[in-house]
N, CA, C and O atoms as a Tinker XYZ file with bonds, in Angstrom:
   516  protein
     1  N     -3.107000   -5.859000   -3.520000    73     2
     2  CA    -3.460000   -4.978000   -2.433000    64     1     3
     3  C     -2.312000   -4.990000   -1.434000    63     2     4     5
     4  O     -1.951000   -6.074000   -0.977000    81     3
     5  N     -1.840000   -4.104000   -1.143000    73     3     6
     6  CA    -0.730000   -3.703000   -0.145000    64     5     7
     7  C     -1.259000   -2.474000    0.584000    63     6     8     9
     8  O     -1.752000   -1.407000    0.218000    81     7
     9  N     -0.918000   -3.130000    1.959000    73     7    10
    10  CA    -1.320000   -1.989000    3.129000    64     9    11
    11  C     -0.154000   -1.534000    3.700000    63    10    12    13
    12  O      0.953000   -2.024000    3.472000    81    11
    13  N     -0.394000   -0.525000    4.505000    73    11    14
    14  CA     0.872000    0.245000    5.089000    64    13    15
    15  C      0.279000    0.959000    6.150000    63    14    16    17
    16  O     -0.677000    1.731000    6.226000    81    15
    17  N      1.087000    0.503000    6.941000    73    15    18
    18  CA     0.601000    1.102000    8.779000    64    17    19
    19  C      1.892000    1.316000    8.923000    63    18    20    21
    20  O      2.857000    0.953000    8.249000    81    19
    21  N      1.765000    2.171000   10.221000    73    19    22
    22  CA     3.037000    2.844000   10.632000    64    21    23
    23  C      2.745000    4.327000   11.704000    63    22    24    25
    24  O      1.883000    5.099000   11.284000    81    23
    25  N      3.330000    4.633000   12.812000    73    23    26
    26  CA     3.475000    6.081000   13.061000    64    25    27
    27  C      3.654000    7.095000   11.734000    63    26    28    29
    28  O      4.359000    7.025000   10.728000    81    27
    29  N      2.630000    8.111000   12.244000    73    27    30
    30  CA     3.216000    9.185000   11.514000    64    29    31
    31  C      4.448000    9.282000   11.045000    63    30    32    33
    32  O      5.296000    9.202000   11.934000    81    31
    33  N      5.037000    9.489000    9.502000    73    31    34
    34  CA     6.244000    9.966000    9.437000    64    33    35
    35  C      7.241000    8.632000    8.987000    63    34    36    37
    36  O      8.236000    8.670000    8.262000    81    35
    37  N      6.673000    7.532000    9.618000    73    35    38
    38  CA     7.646000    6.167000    9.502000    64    37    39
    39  C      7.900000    5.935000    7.853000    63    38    40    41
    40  O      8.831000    5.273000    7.394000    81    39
    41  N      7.095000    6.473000    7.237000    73    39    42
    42  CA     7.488000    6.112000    5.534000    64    41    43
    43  C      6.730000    5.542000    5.003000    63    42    44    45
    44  O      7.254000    4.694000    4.280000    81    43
    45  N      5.341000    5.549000    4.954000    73    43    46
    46  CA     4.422000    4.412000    4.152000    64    45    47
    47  C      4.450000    5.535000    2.909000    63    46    48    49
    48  O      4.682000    5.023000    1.814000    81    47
    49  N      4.232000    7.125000    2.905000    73    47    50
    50  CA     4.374000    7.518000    1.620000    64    49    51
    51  C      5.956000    7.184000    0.996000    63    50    52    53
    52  O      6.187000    6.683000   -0.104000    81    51
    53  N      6.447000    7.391000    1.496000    73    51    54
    54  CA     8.188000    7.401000    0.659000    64    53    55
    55  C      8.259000    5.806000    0.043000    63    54    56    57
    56  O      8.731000    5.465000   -1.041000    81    55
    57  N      7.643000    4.954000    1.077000    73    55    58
    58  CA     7.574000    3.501000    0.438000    64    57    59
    59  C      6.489000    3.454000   -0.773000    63    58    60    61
    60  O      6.705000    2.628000   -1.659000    81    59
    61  N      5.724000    4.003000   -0.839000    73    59    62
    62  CA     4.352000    4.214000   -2.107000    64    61    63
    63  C      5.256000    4.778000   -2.916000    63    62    64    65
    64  O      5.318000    4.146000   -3.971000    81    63
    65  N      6.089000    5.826000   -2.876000    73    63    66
    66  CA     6.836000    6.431000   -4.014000    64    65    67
    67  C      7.481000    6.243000   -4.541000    63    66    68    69
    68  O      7.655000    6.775000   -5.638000    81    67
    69  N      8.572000    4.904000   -3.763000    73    67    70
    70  CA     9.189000    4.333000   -4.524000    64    69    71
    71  C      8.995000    3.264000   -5.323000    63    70    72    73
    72  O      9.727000    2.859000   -6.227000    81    71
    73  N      7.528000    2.643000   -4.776000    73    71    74
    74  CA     7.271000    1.173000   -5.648000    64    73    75
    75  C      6.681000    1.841000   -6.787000    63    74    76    77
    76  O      7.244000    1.495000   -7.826000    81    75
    77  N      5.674000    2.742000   -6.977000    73    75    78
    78  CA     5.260000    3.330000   -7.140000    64    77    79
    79  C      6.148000    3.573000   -9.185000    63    78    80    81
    80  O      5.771000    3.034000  -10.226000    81    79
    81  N      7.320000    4.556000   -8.973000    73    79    82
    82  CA     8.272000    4.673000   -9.962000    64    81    83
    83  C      9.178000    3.836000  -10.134000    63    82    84    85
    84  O      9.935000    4.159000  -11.049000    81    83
    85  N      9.500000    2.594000   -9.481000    73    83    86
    86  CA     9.873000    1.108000   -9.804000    64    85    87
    87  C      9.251000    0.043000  -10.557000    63    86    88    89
    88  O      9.654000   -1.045000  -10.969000    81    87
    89  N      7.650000    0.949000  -10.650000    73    87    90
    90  CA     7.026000    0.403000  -12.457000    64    89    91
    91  C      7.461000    0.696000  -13.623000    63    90    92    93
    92  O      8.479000    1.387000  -13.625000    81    91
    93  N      7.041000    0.410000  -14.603000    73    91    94
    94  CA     7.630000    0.656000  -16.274000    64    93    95
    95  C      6.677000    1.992000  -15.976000    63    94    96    97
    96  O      5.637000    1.944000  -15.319000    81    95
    97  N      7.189000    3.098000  -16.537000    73    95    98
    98  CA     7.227000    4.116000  -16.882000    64    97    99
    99  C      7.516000    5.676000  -16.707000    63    98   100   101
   100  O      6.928000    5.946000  -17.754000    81    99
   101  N      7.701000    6.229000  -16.506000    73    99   102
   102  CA     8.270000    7.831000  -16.282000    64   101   103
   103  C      8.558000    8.066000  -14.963000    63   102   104   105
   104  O      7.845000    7.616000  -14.066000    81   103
   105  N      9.456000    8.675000  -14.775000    73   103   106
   106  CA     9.518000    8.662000  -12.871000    64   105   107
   107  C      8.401000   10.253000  -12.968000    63   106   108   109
   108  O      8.218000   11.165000  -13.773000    81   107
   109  N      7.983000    9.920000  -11.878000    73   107   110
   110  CA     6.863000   10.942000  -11.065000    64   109   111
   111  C      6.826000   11.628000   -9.935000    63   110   112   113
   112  O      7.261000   11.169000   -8.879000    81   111
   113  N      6.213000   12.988000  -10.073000    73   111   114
   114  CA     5.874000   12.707000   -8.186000    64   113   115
   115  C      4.888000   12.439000   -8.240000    63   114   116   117
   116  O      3.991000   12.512000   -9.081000    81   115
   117  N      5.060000   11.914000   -6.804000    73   115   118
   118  CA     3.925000   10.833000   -5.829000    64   117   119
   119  C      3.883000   12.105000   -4.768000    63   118   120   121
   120  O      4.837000   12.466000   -4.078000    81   119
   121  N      3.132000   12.445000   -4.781000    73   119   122
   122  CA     2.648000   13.450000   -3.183000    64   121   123
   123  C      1.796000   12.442000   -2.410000    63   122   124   125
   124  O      1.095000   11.617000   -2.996000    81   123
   125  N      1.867000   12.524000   -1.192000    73   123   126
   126  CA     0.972000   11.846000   -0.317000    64   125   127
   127  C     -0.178000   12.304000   -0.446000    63   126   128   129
   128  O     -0.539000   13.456000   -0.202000    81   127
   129  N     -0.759000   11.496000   -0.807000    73   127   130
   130  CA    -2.800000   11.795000   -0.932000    64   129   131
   131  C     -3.454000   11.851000    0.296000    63   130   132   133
   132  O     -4.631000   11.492000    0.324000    81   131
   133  N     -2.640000   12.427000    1.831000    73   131   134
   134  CA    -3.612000   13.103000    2.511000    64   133   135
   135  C     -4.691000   13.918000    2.314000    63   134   136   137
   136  O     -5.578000   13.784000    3.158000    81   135
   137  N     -4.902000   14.807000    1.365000    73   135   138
   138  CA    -5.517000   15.961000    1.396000    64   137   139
   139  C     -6.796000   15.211000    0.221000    63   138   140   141
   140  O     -7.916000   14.877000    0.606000    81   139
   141  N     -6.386000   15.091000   -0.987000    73   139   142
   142  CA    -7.014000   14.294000   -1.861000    64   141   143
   143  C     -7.424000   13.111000   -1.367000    63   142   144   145
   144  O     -8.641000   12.992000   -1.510000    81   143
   145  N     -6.816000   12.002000   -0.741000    73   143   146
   146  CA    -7.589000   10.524000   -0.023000    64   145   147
   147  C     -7.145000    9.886000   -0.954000    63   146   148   149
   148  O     -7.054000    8.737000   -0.519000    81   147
   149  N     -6.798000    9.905000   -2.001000    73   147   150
   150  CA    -6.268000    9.087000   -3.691000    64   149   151
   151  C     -5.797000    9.641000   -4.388000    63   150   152   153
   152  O     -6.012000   10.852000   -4.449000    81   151
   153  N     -5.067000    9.113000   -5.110000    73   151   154
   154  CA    -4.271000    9.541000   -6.203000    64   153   155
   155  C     -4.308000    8.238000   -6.989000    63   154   156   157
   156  O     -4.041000    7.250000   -6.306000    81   155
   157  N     -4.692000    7.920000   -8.814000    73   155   158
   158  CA    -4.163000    7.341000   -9.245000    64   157   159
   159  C     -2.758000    7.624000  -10.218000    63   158   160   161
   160  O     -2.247000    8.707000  -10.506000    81   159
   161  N     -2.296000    6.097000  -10.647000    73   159   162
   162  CA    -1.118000    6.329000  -11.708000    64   161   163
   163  C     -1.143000    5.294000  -12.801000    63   162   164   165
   164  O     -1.410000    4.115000  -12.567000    81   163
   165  N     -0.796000    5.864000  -14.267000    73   163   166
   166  CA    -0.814000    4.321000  -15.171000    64   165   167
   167  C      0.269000    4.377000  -14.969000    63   166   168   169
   168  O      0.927000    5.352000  -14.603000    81   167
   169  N      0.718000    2.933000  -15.267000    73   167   170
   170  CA     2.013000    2.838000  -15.343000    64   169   171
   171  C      2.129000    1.102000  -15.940000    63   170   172   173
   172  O      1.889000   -0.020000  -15.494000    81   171
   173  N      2.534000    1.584000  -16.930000    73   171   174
   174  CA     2.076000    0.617000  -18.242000    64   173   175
   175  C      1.047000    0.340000  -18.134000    63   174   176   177
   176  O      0.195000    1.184000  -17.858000    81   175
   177  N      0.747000   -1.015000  -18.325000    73   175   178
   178  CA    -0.670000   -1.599000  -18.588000    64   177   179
   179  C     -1.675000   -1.490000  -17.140000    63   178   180   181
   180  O     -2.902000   -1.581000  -17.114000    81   179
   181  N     -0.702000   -1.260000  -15.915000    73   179   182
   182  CA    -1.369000   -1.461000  -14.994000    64   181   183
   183  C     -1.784000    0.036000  -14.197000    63   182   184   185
   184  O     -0.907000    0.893000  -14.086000    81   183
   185  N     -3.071000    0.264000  -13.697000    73   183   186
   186  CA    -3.424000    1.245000  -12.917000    64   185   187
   187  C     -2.569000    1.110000  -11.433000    63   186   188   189
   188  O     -2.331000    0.046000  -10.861000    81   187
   189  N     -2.175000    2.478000  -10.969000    73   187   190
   190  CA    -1.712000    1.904000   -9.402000    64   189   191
   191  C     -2.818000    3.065000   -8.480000    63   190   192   193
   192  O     -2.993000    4.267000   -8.677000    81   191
   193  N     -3.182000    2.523000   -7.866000    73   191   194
   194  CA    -4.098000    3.448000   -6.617000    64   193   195
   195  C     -3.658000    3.712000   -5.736000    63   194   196   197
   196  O     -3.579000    2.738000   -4.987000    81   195
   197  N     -3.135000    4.888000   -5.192000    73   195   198
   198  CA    -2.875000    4.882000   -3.518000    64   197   199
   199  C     -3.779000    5.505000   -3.307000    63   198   200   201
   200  O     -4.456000    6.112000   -4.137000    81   199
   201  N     -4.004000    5.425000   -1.615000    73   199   202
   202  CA    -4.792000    5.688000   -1.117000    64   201   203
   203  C     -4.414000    6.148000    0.857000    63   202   204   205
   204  O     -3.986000    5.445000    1.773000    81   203
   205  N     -4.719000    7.218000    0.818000    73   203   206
   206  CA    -4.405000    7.644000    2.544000    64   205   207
   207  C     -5.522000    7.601000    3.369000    63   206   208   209
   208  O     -6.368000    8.408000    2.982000    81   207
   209  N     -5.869000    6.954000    4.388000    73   207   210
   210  CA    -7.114000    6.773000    4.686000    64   209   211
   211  C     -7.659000    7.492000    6.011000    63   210   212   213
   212  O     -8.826000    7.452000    6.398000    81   211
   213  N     -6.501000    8.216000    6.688000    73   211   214
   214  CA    -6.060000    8.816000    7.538000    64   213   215
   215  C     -7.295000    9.246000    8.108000    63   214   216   217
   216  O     -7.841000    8.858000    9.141000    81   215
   217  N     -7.724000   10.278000    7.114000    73   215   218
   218  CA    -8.835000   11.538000    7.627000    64   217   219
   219  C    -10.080000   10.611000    7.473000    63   218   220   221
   220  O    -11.110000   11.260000    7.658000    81   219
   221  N    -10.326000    9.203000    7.173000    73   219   222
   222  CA   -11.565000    8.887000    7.177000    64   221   223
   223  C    -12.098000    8.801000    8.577000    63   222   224   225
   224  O    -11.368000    8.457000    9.507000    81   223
   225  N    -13.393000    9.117000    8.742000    73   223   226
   226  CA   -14.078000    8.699000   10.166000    64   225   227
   227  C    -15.371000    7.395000   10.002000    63   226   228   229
   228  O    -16.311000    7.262000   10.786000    81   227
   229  N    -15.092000    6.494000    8.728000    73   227   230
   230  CA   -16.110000    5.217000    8.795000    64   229   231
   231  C    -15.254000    4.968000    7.906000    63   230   232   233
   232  O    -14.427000    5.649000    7.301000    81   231
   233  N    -15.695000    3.412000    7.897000    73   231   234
   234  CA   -15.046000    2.480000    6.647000    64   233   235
   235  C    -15.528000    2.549000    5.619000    63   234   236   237
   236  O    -14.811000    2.349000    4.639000    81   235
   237  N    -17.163000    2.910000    5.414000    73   235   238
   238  CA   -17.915000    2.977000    4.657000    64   237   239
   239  C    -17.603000    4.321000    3.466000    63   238   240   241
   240  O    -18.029000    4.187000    2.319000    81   239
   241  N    -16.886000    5.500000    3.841000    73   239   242
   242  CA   -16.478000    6.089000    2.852000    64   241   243
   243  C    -15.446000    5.819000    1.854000    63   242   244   245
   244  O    -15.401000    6.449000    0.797000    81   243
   245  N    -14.563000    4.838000    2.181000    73   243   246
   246  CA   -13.495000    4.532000    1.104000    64   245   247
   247  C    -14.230000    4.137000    0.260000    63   246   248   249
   248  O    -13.547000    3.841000   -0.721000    81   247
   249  N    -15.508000    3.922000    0.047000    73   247   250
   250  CA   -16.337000    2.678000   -1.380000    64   249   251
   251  C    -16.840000    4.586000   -1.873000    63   250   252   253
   252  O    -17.217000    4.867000   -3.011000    81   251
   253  N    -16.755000    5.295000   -1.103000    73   251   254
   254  CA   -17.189000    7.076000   -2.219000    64   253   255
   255  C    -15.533000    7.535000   -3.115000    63   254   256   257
   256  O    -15.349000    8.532000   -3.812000    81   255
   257  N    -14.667000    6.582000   -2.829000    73   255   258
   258  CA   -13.220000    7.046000   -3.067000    64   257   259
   259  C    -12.979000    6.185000   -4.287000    63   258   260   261
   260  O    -12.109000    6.565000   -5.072000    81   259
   261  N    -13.658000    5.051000   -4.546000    73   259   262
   262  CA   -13.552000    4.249000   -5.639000    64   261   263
   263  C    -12.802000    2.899000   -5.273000    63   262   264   265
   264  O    -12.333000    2.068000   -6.052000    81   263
   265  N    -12.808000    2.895000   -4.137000    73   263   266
   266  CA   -12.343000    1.398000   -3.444000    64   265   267
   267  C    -12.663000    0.174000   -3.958000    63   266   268   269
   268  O    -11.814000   -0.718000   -3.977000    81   267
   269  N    -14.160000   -0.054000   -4.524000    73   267   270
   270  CA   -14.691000   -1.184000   -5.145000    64   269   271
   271  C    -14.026000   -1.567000   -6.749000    63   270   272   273
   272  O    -13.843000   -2.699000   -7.197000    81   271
   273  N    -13.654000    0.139000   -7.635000    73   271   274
   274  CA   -13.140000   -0.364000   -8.341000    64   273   275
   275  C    -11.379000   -0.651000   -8.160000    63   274   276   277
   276  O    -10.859000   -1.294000   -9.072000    81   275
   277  N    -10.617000   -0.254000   -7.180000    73   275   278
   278  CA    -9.681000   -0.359000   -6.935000    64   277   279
   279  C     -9.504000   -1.966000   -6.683000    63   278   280   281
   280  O     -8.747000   -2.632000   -7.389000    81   279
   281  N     -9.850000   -2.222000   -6.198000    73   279   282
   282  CA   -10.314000   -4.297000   -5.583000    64   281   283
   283  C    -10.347000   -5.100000   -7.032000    63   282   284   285
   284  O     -9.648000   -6.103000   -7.183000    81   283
   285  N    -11.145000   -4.633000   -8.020000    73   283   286
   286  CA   -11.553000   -4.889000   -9.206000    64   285   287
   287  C    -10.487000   -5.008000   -9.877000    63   286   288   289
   288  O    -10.249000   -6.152000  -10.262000    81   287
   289  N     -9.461000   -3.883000  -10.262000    73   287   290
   290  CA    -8.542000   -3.642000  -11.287000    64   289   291
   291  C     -7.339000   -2.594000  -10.722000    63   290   292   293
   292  O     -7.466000   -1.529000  -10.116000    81   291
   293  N     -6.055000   -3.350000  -11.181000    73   291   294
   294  CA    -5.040000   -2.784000  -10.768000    64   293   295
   295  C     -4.164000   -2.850000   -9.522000    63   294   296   297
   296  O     -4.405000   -3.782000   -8.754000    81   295
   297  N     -3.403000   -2.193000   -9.275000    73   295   298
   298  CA    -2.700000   -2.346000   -7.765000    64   297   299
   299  C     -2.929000   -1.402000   -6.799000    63   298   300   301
   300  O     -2.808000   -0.204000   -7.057000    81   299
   301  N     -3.364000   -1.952000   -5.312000    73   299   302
   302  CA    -3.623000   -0.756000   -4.473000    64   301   303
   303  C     -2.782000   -0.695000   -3.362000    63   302   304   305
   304  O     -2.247000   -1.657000   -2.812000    81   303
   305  N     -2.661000    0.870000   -2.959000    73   303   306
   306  CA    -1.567000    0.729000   -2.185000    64   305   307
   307  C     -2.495000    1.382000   -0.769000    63   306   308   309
   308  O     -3.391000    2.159000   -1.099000    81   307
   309  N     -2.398000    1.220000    0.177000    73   307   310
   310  CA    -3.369000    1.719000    1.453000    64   309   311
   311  C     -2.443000    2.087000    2.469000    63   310   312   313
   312  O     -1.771000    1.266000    3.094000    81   311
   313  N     -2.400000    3.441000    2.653000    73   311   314
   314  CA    -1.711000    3.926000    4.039000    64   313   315
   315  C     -3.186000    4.094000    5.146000    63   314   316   317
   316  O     -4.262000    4.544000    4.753000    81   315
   317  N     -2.927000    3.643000    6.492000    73   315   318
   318  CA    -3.908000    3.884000    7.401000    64   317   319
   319  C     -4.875000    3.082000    6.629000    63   318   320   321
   320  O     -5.856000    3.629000    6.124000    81   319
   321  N     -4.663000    1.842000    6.509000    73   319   322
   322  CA    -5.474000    0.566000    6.572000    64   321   323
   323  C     -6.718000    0.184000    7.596000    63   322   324   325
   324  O     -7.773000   -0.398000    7.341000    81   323
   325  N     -6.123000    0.822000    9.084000    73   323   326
   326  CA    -6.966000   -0.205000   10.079000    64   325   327
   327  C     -8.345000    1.331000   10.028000    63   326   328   329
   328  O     -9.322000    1.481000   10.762000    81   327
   329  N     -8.047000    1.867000    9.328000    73   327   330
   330  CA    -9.568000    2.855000    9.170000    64   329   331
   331  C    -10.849000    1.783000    7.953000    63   330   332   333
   332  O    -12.011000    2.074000    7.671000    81   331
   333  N    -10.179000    0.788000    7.578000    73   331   334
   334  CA   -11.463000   -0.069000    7.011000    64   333   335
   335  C    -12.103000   -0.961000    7.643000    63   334   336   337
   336  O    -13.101000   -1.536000    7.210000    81   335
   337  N    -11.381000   -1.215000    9.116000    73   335   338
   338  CA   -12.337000   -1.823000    9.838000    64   337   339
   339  C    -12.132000   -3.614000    9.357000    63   338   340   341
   340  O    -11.091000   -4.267000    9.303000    81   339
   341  N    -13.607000   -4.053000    9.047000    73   339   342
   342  CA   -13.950000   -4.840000    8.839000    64   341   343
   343  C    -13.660000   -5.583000    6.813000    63   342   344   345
   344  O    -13.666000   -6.695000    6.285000    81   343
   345  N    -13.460000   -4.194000    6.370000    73   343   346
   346  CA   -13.881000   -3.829000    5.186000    64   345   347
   347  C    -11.944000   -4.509000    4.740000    63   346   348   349
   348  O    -11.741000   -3.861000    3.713000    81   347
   349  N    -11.163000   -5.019000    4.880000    73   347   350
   350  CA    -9.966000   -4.943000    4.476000    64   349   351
   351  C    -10.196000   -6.770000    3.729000    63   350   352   353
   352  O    -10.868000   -7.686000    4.203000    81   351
   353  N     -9.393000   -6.756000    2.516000    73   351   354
   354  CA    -9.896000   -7.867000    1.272000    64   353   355
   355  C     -9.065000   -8.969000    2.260000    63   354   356   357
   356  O     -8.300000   -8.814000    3.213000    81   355
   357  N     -9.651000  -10.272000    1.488000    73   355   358
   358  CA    -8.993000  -11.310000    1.826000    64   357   359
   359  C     -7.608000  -11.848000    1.913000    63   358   360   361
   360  O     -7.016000  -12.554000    2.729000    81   359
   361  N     -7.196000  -11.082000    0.429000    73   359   362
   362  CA    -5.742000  -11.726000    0.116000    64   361   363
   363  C     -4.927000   -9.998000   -0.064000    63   362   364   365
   364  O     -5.405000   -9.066000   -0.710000    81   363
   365  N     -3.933000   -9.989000    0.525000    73   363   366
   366  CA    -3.269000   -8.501000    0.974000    64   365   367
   367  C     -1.728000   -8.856000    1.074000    63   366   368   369
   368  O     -1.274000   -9.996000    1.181000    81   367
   369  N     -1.280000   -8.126000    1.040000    73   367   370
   370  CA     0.185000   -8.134000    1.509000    64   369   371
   371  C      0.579000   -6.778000    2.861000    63   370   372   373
   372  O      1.419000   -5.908000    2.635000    81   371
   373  N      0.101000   -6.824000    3.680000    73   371   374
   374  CA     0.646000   -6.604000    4.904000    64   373   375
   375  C      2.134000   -5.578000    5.309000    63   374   376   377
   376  O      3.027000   -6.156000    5.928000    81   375
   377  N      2.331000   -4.129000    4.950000    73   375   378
   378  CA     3.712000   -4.004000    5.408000    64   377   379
   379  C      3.433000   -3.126000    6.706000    63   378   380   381
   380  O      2.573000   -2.249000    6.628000    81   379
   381  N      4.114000   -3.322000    7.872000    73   379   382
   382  CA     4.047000   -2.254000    8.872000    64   381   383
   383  C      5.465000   -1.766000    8.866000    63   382   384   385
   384  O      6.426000   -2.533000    8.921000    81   383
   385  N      5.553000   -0.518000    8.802000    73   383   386
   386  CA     6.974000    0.759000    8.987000    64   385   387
   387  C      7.097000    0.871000   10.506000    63   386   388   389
   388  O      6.108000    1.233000   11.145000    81   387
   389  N      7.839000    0.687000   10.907000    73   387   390
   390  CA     8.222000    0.612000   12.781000    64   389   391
   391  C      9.399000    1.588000   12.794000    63   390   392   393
   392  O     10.260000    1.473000   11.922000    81   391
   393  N      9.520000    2.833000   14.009000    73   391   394
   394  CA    11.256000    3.085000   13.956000    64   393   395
   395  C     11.302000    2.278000   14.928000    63   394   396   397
   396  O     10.521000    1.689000   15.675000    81   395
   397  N     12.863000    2.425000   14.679000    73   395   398
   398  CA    13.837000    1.448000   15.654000    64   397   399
   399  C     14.556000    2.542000   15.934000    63   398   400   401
   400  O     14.485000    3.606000   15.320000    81   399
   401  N     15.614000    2.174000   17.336000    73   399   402
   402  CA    16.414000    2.960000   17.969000    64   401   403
   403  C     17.673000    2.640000   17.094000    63   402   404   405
   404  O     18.003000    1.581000   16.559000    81   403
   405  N     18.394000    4.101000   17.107000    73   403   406
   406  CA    17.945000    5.046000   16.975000    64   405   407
   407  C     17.245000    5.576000   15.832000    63   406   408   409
   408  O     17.147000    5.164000   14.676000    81   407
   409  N     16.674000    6.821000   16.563000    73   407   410
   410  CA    14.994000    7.335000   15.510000    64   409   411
   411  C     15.331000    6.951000   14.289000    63   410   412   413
   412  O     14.666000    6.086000   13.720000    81   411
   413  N     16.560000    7.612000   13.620000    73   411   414
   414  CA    16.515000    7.522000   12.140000    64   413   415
   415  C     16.543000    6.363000   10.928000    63   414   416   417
   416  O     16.706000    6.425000    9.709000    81   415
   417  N     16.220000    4.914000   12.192000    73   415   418
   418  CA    16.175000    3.885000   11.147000    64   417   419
   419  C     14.995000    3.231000   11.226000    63   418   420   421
   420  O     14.597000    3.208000   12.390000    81   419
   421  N     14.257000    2.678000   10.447000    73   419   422
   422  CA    13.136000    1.963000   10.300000    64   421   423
   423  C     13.434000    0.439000   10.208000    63   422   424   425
   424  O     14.542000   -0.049000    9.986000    81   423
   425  N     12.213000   -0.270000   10.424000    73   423   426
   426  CA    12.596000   -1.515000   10.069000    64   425   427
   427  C     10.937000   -1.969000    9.491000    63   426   428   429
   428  O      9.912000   -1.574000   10.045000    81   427
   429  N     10.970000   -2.926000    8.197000    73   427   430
   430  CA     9.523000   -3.382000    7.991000    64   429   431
   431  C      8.870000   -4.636000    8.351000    63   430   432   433
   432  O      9.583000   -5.624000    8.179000    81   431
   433  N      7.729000   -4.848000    8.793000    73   431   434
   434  CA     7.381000   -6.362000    8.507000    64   433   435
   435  C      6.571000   -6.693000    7.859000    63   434   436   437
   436  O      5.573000   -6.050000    8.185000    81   435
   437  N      6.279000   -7.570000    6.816000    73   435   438
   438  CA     5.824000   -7.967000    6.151000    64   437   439
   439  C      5.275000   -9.271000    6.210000    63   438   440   441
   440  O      5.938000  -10.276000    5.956000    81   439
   441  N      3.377000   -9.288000    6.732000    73   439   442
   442  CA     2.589000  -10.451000    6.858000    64   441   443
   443  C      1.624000  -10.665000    5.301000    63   442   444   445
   444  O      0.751000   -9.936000    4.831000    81   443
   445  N      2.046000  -11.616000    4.923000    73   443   446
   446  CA     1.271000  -11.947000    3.639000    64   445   447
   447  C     -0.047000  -12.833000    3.995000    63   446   448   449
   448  O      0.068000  -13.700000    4.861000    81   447
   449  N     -1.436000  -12.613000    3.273000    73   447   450
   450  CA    -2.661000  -13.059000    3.173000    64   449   451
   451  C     -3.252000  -13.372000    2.597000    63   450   452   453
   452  O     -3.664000  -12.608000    1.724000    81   451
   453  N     -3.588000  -14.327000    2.642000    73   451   454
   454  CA    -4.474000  -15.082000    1.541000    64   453   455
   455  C     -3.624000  -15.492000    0.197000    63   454   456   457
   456  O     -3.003000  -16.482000    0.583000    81   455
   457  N     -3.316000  -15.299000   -0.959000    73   455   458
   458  CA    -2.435000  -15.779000   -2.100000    64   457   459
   459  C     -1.098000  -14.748000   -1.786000    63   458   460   461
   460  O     -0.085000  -15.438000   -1.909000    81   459
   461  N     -0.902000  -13.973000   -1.586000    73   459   462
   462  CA     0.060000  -13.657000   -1.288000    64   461   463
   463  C      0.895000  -14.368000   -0.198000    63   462   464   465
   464  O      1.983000  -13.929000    0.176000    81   463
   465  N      0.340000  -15.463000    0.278000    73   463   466
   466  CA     1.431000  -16.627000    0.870000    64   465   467
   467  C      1.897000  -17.097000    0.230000    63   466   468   469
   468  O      3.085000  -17.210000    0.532000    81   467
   469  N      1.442000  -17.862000   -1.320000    73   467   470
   470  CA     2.049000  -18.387000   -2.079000    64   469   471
   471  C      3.147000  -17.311000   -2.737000    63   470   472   473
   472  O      4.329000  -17.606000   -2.558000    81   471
   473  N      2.887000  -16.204000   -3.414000    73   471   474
   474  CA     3.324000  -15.085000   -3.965000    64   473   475
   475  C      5.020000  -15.345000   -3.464000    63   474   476   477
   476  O      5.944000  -15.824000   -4.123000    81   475
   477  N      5.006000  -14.751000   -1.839000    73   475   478
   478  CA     6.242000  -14.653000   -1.383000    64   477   479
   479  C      6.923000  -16.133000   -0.658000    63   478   480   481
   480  O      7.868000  -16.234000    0.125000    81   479
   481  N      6.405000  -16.759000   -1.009000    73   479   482
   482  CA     6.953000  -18.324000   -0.679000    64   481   483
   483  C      7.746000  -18.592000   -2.266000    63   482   484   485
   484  O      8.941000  -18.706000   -2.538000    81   483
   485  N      6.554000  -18.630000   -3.111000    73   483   486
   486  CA     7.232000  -19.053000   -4.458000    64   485   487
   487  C      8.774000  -17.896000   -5.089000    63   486   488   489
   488  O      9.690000  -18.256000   -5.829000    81   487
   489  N      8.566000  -16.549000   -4.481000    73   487   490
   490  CA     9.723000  -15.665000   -4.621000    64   489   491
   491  C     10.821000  -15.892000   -3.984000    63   490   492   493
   492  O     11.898000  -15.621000   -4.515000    81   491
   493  N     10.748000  -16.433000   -2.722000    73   491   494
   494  CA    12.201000  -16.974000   -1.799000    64   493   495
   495  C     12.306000  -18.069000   -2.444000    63   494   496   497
   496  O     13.482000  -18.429000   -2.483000    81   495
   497  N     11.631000  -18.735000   -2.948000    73   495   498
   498  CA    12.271000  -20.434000   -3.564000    64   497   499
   499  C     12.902000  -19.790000   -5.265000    63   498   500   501
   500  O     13.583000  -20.544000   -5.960000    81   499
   501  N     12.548000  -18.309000   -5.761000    73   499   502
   502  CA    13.646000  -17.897000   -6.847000    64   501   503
   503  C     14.518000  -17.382000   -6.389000    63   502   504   505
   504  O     15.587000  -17.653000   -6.935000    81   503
   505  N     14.554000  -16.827000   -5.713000    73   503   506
   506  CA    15.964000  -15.914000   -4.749000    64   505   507
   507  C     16.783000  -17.124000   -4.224000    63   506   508   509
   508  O     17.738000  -16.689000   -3.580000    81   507
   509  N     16.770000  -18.300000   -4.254000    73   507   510
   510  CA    17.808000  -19.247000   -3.627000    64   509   511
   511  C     17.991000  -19.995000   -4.772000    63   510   512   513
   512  O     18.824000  -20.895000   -4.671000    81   511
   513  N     17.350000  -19.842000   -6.000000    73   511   514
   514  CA    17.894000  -20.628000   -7.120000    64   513   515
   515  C     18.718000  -20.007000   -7.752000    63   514   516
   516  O     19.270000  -20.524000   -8.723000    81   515
C-alpha cells in the first residue's frame, strides 16, 4: 500500500505512472483515475490498483470501489489518501509530493508504517553493501 498526498498537480499521478510501467510488463498509459476513482493493471503476476480518491465525500465509499479487495491482493497505489479518514491500513508506505521554490521542482518524503519500516531499513543496509 502506497499513498500519495500532495497539492494539486505536484505529481502523485506521474509518480503512479512511472512505478506503475517500472513493473515487468508492457509500457502503458496510466491516465489519472479522477473521473473513474480506479484503474487496475496486471503486470506480471501482480495486480496494481490505483486509486484517486479526490471526489470521494466519506471514507465509507472506497469499500464500493473494491478497496477491501485491493488490501487483500496486489499493490495499491492511493492519491488523496486523507479522504479515508480513519479507514487507512496499518502497514503503508507514506509518499508526500511538496513543490519547492522554485515552482518547477518537487521534493518527496517518504514515512514508512508498520513493515514497511523494516522494508526500507533492510533496502539502505543493500544500497551500502
Amino acid at each position: 500500500m502506497i499513498l500519495l498526498s500532495g497539492d494539486l498537480g505536484a505529481g502523485k499521478s506521474v509518480f503512479a505512472r512511472a512505478f506503475i510501467n517500472a513493473l515487468p510488463g508492457p509500457q502503458e498509459e496510466v491516465p489519472s483515475p479522477t473521473f473513474t476513482l480506479v484503474q487496475t493493471y496486471q503486470r506480471g503476476a501482480q495486480e496494481v490498483w490505483h486509486f484517486d480518491l479526490y471526489r470521494l465525500e466519506s471514507p465509507e465509499e472506497a469499500w464500493e470501489l473494491g478497496f477491501e479487495e485491493a488490501l487483500a491482493d496486489g499493490i495499491s497505489l492511493i492519491e488523496w489518501p486523507e479522504r479515508l479518514g480513519g479507514e487507512l491500513p496499518s502497514s503503508r508506505l507514506e509518499i508526500e509530493i511538496r513543490y519547492k521554490t522554485p515552482q518547477d521542482s518537487r521534493e518527496a518524503r517518504l514515512t514508512p508504517v508498520g513493515t514497511w519500516c523494516g522494508r526500507l531499513a533492510e533496502q539502505r543496509g543493500q544500497d551500502r553493501a
